[in-house]
KEKE-3310 file (N, C-alpha, C; in steps of 0.2 Angstrom, whole numbers, plus 5000, padded with zeros to 4 digits):
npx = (5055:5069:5072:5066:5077:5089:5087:5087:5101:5108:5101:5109:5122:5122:5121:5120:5122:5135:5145:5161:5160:5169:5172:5169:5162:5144:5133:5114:5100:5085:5066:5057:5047:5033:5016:5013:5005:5002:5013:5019:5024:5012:5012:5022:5027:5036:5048:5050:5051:5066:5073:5079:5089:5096:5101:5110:5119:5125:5129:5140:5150:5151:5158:5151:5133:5126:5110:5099:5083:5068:5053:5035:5032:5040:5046:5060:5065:5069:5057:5048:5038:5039:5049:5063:5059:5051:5050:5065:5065:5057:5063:5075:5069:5060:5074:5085:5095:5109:5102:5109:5105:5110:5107:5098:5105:5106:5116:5120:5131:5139:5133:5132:5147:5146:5140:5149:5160:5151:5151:5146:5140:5128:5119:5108:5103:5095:5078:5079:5070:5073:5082:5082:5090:5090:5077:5080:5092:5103:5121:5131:5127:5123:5136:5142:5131:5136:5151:5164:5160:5159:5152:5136:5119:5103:5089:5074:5062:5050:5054:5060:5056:5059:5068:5078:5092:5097:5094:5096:5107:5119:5120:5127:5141:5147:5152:5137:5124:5110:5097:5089:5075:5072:5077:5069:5057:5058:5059:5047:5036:5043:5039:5026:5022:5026:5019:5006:4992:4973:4955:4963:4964:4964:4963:4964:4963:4962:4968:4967:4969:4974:4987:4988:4987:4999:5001:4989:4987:5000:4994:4985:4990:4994:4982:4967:4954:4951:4947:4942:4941:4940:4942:4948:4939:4928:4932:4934:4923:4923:4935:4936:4925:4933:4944:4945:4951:4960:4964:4968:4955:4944:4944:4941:4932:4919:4912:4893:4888:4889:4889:4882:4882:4895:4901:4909:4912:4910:4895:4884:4881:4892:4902:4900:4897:4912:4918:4914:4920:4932:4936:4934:4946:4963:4972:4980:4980:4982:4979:4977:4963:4943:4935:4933:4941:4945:4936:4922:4909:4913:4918:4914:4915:4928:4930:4925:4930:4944:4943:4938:4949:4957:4953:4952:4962:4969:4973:4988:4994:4995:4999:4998:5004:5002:4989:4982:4989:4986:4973:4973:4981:4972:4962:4968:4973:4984:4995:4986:4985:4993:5008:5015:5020:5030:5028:5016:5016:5029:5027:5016:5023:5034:5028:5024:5033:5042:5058:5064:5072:5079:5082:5088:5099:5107:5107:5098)
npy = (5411:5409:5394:5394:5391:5395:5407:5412:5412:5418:5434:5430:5432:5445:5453:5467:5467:5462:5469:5480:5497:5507:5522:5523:5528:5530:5525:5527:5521:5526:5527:5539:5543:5553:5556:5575:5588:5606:5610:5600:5585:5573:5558:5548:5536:5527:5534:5533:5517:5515:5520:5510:5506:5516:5522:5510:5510:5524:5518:5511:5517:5521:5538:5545:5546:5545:5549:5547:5549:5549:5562:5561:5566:5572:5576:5574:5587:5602:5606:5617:5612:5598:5599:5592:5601:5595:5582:5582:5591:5584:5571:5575:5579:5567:5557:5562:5571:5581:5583:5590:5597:5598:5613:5613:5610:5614:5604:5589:5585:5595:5595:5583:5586:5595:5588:5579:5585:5591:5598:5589:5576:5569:5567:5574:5570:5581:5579:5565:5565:5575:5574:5570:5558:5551:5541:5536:5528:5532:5526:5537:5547:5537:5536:5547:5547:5537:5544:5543:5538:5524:5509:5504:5504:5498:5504:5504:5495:5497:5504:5497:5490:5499:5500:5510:5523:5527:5515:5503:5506:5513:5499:5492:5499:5499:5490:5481:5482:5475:5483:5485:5485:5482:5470:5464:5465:5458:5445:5442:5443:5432:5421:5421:5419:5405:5398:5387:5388:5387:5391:5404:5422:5433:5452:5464:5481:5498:5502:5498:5486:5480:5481:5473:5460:5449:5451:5447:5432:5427:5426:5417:5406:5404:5408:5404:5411:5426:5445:5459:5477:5494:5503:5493:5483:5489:5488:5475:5468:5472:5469:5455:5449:5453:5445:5429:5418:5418:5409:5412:5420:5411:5412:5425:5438:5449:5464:5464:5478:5494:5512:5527:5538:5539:5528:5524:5519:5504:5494:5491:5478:5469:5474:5469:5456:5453:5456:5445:5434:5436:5437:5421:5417:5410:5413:5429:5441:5459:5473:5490:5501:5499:5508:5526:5532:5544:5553:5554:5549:5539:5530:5519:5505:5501:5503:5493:5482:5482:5483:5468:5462:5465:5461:5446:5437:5424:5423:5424:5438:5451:5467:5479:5495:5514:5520:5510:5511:5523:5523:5514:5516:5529:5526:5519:5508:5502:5493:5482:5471:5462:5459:5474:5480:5495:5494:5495:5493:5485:5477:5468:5468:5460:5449:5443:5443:5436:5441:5460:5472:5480:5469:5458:5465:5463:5451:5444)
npz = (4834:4847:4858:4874:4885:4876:4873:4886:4889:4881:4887:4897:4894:4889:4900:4910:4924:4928:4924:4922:4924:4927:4922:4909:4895:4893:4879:4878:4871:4874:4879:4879:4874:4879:4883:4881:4888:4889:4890:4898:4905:4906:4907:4915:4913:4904:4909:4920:4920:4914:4924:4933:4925:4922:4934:4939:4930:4932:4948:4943:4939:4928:4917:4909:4903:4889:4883:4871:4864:4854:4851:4848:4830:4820:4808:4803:4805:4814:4825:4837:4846:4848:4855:4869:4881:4892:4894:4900:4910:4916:4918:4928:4938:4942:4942:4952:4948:4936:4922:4906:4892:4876:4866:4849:4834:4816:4810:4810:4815:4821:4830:4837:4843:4852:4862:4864:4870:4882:4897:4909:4917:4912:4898:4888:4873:4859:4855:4843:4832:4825:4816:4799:4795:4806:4804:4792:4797:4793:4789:4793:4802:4812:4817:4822:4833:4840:4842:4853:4863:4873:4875:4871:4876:4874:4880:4877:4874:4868:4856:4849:4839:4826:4814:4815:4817:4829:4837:4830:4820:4829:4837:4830:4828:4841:4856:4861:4873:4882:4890:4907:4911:4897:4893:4903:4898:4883:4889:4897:4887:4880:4887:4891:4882:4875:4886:4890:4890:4894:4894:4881:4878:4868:4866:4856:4849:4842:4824:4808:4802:4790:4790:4804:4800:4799:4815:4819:4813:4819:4832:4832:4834:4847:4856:4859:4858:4850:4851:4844:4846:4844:4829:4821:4823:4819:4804:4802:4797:4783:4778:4780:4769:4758:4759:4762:4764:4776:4787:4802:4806:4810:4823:4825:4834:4837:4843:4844:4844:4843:4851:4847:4832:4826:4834:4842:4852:4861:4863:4880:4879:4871:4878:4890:4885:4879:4891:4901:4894:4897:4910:4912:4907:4907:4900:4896:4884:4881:4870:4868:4869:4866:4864:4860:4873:4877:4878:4890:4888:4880:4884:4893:4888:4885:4899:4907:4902:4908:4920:4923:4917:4928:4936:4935:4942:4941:4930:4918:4912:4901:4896:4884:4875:4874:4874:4881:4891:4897:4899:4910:4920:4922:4928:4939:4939:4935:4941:4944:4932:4930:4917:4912:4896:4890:4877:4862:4849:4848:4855:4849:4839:4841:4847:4833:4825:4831:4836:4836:4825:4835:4846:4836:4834:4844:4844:4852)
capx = (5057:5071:5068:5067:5083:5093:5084:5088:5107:5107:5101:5115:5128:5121:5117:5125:5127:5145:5150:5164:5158:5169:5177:5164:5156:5140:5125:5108:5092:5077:5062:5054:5039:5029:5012:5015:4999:5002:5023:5020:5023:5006:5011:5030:5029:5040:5054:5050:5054:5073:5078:5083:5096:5100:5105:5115:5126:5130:5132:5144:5156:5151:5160:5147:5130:5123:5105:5095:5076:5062:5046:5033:5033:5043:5046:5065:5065:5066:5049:5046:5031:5042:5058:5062:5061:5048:5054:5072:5063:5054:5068:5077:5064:5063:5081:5086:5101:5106:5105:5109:5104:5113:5103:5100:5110:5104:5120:5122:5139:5143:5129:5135:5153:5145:5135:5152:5161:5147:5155:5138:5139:5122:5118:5099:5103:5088:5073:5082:5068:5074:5087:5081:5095:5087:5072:5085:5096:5110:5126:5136:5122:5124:5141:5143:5128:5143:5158:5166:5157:5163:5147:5128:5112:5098:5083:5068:5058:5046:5054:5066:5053:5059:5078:5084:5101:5098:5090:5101:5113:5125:5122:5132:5145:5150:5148:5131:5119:5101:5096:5089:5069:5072:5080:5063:5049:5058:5059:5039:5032:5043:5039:5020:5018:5027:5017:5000:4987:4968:4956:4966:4961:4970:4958:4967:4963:4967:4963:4973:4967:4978:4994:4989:4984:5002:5000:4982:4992:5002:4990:4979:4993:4995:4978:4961:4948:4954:4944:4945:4939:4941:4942:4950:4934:4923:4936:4934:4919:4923:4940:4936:4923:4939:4949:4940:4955:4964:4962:4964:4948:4939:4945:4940:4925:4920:4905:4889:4885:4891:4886:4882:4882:4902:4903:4916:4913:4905:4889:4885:4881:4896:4906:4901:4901:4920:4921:4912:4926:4942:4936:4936:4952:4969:4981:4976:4984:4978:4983:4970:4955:4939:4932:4937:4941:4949:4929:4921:4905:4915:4925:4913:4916:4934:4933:4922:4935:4949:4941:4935:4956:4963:4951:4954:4969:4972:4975:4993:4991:5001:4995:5003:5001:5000:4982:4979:4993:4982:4966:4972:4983:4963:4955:4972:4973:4989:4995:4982:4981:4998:5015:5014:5024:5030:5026:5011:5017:5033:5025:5013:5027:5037:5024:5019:5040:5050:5064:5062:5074:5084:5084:5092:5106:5109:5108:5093)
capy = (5413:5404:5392:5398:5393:5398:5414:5417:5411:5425:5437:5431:5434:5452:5457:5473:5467:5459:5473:5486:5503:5512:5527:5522:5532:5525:5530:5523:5522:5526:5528:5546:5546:5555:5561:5579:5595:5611:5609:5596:5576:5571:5552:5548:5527:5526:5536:5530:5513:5517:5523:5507:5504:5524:5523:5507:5515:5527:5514:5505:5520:5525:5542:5549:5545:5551:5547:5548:5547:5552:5562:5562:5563:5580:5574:5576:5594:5605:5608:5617:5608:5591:5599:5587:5603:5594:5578:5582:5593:5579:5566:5578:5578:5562:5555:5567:5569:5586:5582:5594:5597:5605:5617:5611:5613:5610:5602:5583:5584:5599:5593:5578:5586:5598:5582:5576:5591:5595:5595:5585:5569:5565:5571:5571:5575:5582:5575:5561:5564:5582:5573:5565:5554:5545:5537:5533:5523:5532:5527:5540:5547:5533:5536:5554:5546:5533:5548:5547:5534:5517:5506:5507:5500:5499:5503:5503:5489:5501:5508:5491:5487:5501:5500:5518:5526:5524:5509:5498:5508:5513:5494:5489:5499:5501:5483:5481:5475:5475:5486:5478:5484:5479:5461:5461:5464:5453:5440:5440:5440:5426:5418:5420:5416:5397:5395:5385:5388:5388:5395:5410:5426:5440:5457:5470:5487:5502:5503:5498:5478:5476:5483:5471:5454:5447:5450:5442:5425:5422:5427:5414:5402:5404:5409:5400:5418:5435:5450:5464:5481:5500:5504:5486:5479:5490:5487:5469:5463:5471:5464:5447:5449:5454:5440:5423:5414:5419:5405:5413:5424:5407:5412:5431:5438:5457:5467:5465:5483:5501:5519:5533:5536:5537:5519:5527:5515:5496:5494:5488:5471:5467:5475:5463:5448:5453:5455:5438:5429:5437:5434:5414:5414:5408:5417:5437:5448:5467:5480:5496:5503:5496:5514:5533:5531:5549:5557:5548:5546:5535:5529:5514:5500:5499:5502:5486:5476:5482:5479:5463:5459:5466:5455:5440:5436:5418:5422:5427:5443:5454:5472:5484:5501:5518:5523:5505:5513:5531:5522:5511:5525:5534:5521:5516:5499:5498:5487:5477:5470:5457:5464:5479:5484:5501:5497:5491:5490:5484:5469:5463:5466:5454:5442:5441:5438:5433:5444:5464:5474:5480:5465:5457:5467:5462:5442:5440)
capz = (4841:4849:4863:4879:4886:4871:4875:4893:4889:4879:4892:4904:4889:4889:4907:4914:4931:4930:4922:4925:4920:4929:4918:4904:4891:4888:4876:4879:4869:4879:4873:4883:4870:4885:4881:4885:4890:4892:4890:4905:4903:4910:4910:4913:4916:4900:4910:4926:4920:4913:4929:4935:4921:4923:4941:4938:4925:4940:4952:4940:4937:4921:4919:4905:4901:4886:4882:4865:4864:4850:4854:4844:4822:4818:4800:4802:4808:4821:4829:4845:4848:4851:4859:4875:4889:4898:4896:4901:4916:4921:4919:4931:4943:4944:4943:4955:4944:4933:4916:4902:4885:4870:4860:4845:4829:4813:4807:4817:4817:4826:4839:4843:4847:4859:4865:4866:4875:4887:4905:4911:4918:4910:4891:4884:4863:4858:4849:4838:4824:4823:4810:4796:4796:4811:4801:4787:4797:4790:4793:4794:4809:4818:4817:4824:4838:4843:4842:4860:4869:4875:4876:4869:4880:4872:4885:4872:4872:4864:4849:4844:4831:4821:4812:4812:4817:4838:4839:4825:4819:4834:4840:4825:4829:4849:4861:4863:4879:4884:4897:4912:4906:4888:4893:4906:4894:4881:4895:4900:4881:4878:4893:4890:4870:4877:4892:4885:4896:4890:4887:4879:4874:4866:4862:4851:4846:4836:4819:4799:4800:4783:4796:4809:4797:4803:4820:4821:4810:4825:4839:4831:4836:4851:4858:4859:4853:4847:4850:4840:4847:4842:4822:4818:4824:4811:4797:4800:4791:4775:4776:4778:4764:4753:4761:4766:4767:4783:4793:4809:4807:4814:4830:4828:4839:4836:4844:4841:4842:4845:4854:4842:4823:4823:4833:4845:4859:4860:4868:4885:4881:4869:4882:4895:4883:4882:4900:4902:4889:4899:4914:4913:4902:4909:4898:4891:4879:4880:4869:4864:4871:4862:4860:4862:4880:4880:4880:4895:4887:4876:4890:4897:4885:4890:4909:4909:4902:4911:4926:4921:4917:4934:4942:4933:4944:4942:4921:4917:4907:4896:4893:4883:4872:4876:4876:4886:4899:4900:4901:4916:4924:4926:4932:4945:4937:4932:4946:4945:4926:4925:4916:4909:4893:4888:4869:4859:4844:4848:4857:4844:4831:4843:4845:4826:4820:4835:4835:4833:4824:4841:4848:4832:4830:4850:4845:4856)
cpx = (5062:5068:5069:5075:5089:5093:5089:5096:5110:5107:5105:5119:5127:5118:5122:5127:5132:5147:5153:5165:5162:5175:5175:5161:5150:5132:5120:5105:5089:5071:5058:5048:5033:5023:5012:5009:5004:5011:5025:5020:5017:5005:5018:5031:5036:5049:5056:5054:5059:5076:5083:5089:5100:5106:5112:5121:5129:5132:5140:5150:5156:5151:5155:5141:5126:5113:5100:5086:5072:5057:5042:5034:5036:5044:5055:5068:5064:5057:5048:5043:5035:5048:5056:5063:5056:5050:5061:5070:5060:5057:5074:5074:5065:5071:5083:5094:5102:5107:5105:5106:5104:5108:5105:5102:5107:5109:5122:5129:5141:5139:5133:5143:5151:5141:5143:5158:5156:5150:5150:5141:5135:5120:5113:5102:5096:5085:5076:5080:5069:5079:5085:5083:5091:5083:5075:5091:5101:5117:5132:5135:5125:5132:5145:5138:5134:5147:5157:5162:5160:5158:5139:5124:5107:5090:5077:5066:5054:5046:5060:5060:5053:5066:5079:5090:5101:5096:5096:5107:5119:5126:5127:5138:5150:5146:5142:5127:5111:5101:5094:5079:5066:5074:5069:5058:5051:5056:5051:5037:5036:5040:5032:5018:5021:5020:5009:4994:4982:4962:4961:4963:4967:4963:4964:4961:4966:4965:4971:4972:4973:4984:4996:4987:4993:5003:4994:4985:4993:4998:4986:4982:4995:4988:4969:4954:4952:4949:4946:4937:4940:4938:4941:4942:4928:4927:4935:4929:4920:4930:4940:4929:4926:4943:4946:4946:4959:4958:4961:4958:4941:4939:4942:4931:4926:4914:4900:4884:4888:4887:4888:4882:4889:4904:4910:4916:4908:4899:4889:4885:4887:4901:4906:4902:4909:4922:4919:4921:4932:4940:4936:4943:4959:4975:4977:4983:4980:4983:4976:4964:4949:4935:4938:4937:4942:4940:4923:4913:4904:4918:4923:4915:4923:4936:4928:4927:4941:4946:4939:4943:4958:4959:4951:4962:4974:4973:4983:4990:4996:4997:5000:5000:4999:4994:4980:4984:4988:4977:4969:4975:4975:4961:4960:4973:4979:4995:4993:4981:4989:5004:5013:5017:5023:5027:5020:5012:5022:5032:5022:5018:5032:5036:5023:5027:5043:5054:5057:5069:5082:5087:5087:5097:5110:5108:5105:5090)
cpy = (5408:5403:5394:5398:5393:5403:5418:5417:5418:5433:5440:5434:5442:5456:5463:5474:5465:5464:5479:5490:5508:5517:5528:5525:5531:5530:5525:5526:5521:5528:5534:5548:5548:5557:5568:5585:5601:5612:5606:5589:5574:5561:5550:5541:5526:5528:5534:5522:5511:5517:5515:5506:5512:5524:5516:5508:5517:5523:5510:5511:5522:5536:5548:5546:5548:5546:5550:5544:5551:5555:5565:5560:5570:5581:5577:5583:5596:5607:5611:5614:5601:5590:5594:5593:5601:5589:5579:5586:5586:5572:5568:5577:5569:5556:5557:5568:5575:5584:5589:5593:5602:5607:5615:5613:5607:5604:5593:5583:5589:5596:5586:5579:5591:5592:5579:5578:5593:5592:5590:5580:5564:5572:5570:5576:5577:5577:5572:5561:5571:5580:5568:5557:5546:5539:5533:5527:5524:5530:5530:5544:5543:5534:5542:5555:5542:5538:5546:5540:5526:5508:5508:5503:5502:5498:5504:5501:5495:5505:5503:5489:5492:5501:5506:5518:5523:5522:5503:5501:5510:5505:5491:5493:5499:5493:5485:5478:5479:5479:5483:5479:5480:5472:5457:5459:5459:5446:5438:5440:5434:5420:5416:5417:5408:5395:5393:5382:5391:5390:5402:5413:5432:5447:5463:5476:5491:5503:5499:5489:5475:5476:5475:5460:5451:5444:5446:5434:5423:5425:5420:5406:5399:5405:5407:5406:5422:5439:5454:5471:5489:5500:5497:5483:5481:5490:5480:5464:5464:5468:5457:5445:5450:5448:5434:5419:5412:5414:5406:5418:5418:5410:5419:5433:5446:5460:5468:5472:5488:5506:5522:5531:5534:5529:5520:5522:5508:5498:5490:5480:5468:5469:5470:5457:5448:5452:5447:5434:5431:5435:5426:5412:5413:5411:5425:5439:5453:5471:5483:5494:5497:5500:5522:5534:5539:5551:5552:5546:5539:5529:5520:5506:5496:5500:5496:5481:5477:5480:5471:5456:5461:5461:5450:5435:5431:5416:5425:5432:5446:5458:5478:5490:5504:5521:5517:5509:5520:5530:5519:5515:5529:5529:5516:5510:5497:5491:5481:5471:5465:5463:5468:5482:5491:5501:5493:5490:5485:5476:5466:5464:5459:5448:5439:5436:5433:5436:5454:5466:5476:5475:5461:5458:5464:5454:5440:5434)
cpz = (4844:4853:4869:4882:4882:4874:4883:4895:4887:4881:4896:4900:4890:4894:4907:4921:4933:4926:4927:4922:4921:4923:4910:4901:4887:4887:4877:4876:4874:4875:4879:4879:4874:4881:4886:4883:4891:4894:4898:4903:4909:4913:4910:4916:4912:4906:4917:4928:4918:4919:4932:4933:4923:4928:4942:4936:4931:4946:4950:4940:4931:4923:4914:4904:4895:4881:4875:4865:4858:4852:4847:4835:4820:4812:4799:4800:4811:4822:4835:4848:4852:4854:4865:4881:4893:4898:4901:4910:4920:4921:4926:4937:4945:4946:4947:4953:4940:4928:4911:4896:4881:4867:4854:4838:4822:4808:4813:4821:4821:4832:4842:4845:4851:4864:4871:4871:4880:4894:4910:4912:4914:4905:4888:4877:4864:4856:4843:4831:4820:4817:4807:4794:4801:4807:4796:4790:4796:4793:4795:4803:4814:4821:4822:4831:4844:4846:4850:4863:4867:4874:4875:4874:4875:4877:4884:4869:4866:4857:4846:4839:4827:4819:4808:4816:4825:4840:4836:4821:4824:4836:4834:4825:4835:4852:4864:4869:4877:4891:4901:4909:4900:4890:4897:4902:4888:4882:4897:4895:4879:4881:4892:4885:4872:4882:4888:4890:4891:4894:4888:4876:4872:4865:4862:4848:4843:4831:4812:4800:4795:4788:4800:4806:4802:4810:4823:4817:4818:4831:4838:4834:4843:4857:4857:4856:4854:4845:4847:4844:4844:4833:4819:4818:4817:4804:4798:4796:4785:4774:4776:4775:4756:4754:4765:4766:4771:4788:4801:4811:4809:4821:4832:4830:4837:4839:4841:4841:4846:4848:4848:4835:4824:4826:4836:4853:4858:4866:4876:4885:4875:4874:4886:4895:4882:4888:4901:4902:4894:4906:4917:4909:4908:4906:4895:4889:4879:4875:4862:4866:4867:4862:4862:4868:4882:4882:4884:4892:4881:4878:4891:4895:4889:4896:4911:4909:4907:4917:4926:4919:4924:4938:4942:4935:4942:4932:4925:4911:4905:4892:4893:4877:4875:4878:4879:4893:4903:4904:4910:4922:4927:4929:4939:4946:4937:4935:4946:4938:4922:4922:4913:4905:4893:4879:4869:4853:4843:4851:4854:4839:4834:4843:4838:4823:4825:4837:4833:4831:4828:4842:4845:4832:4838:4851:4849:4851)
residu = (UNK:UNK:UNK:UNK:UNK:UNK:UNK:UNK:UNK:UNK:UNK:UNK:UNK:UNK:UNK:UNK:UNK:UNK:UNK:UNK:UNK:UNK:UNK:UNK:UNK:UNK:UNK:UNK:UNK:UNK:UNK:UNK:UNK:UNK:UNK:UNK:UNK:UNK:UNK:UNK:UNK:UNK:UNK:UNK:UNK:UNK:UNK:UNK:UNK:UNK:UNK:UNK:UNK:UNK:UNK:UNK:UNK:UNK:UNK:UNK:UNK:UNK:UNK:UNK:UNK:UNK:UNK:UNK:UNK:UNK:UNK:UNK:UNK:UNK:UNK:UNK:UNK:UNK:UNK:UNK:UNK:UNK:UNK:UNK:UNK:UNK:UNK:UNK:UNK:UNK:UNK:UNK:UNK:UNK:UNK:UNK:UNK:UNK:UNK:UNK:UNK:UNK:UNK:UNK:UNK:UNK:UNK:UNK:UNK:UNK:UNK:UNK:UNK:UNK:UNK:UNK:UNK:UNK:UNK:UNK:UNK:UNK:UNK:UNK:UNK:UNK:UNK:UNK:UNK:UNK:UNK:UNK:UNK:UNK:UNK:UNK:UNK:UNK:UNK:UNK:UNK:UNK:UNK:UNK:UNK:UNK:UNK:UNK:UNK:UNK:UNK:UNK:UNK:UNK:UNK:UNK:UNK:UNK:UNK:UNK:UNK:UNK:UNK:UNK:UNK:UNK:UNK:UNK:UNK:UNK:UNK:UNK:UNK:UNK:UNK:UNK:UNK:UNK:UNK:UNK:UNK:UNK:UNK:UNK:UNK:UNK:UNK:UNK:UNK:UNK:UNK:UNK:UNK:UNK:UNK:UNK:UNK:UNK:UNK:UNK:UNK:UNK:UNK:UNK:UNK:UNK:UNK:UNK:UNK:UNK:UNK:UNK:UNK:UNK:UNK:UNK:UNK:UNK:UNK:UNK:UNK:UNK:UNK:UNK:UNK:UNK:UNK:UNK:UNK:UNK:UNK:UNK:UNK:UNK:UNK:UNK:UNK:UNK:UNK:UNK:UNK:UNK:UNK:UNK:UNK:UNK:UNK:UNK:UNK:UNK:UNK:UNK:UNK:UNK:UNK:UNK:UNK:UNK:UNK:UNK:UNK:UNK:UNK:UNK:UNK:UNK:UNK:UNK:UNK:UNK:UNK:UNK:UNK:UNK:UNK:UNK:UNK:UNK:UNK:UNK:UNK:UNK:UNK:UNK:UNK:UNK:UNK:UNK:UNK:UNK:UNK:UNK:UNK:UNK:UNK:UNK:UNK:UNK:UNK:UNK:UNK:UNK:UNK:UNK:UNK:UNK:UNK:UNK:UNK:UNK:UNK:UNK:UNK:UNK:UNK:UNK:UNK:UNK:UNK:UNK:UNK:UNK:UNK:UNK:UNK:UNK:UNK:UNK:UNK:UNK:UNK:UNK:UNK:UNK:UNK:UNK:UNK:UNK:UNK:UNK:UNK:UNK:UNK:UNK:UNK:UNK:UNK:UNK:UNK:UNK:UNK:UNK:UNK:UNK:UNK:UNK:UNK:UNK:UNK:UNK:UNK:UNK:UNK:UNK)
# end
């Protein structure tokens, strides 16, 4: 990871506010991965937090906006299930803005000339992963995502730790910037992973341990214990009887006991020795539950600690991932609990290399 003031030189090089947009055609990645009920988006932070960069474009005179986002795993085919008309309704709603969206075509290339024809101000392509092309990076894809426009943003922190077509591949062809989002949450995990304040605690969830062996290396570096709760917690003892020589598993803590035969939520008294440990620390990292939060008799493990993080003021904190945003959202935390990324994997893949893919191709 560069040093901070490389970093934030960098930043300035790529801000959007000295820019002249006006008569501009620009495509943005966002990332709109809503969790969506009933063909309703039930949590819309993700979109919520775009809009500054959105309304700026329009402030600046940008004469087209055209916006690409992924929902869901559709296996690079159409799906109804993962169209974006609740998205697209509920970016409407909010934005108070009309945006359109072409029906989709299973051929890219005729789509993104009606994308590129649509008399719209503001243009949602569909679901990005309806083309398999996206996961592949292809460059012809990215090419025909480019057609017609003048300038790319990238305003997805949350999906720049994957190198497909609307992430890395258009930024390598059209001038690149960072949105104002994506500059900020780079901005506050790098800010945080320097600052060396003790004690430090990080606690992770989630499950695949092999996956997250990187991520735990460089947390061990920066953070004084590392909790491990959810899955990863009961995958950790037979892996570090398979692997005894990961040095930072001195540092790792894991509960001394579960609810249930399946062991879908930690006990009351592991939960409170977590809460104990985060509430005397000075630096926190959050990311994922530490049981099945969604069914509430599985719920109480993780609404300890969470409260036990918003109350711990005098830490700096750093909480990120989906199913940590749902949980704190129920419980009206999200305010209360230090910065708030939109990714969670995209922030421990940050923290583990330095760089993510995105933000490489845009020489952060």
């Amino acid at each position: 990871m560069s040093s901070l003031r490389t970093f934030c030189q960098n930043q300035e090089n790529l801000s959007l506010l000295g820019m002249n947009l006006e008569g501009k055609r620009v495509l943005v990645r966002v990332d709109f991965n809503c969790p969506i009920e009933g063909g309703v988006v039930t949590n819309n932070y993700r979109i919520v937090e775009s809009l500054e960069t959105l309304k700026l474009l329009k402030e600046k005179g940008a004469s087209k906006i055209v916006l690409l986002t992924h929902l869901g795993r559709p296996k690079g085919e159409f799906d109804a299930n993962f169209s974006l008309k609740p998205v697209w309704e509920e970016l409407e709603k909010l934005w108070g803005e009309k945006v359109s969206c072409p029906s989709y075509e299973n051929d890219y290339r005729i789509y993104a000339r009606k994308v590129m024809e649509d008399p719209n101000e503001i243009v949602l392509w569909e679901n990005i992963r309806f083309w398999k092309e996206e996961k592949k990076n292809d460059p012809q894809f990215a090419k025909f995502l480019a057609m017609g426009n003048d300038l790319f943003i990238n305003e997805a922190f949350s999906a720049s730790h994957r190198e497909h077509a609307s992430v890395v591949g258009v930024a390598s062809l059209l001038p690149s910037f960072a949105g104002l989002r994506l500059g900020e949450e780079a901005r506050e995990i790098h800010v945080l992973i320097e600052k060396d304040y003790s004690p430090s605690v990080a606690l992770v969830g989630g499950a695949k341990i092999e996956t997250k062996v990187p991520v735990l290396e460089a947390l061990e570096k920066h953070y004084d214990k590392i909790l491990l709760g959810g899955k990863i917690a009961l995958e950790y003892e037979s892996f570090a009887l398979n692997n005894p020589q990961g040095g930072w598993m001195k540092k790792i803590e894991v509960p001394s006991g579960y609810l249930g035969e399946e062991k879908f939520d930690i006990d009351a008294f592991s939960a409170n020795h977590f809460a104990e440990i985060l509430s005397g620390a000075k630096k926190i990292l959050w990311n994922g539950p530490v049981g099945k939060f969604e069914d509430p008799q599985y719920a109480k493990g993780s609404v300890i600690i969470a409260k036990a993080i918003s109350q711990n003021k005098e830490a700096v904190r750093l909480v990120g991932g989906g199913d940590t945003i749902a949980l704190l959202d129920s419980l009206n935390l999200r305010n209360e609990v230090g910065f708030v990324s939109t990714g969670g994997g995209a922030m421990l893949d940050y923290i583990a290399n330095g760089t993510l893919p995105g933000l490489e191709v845009l020489e952060y």
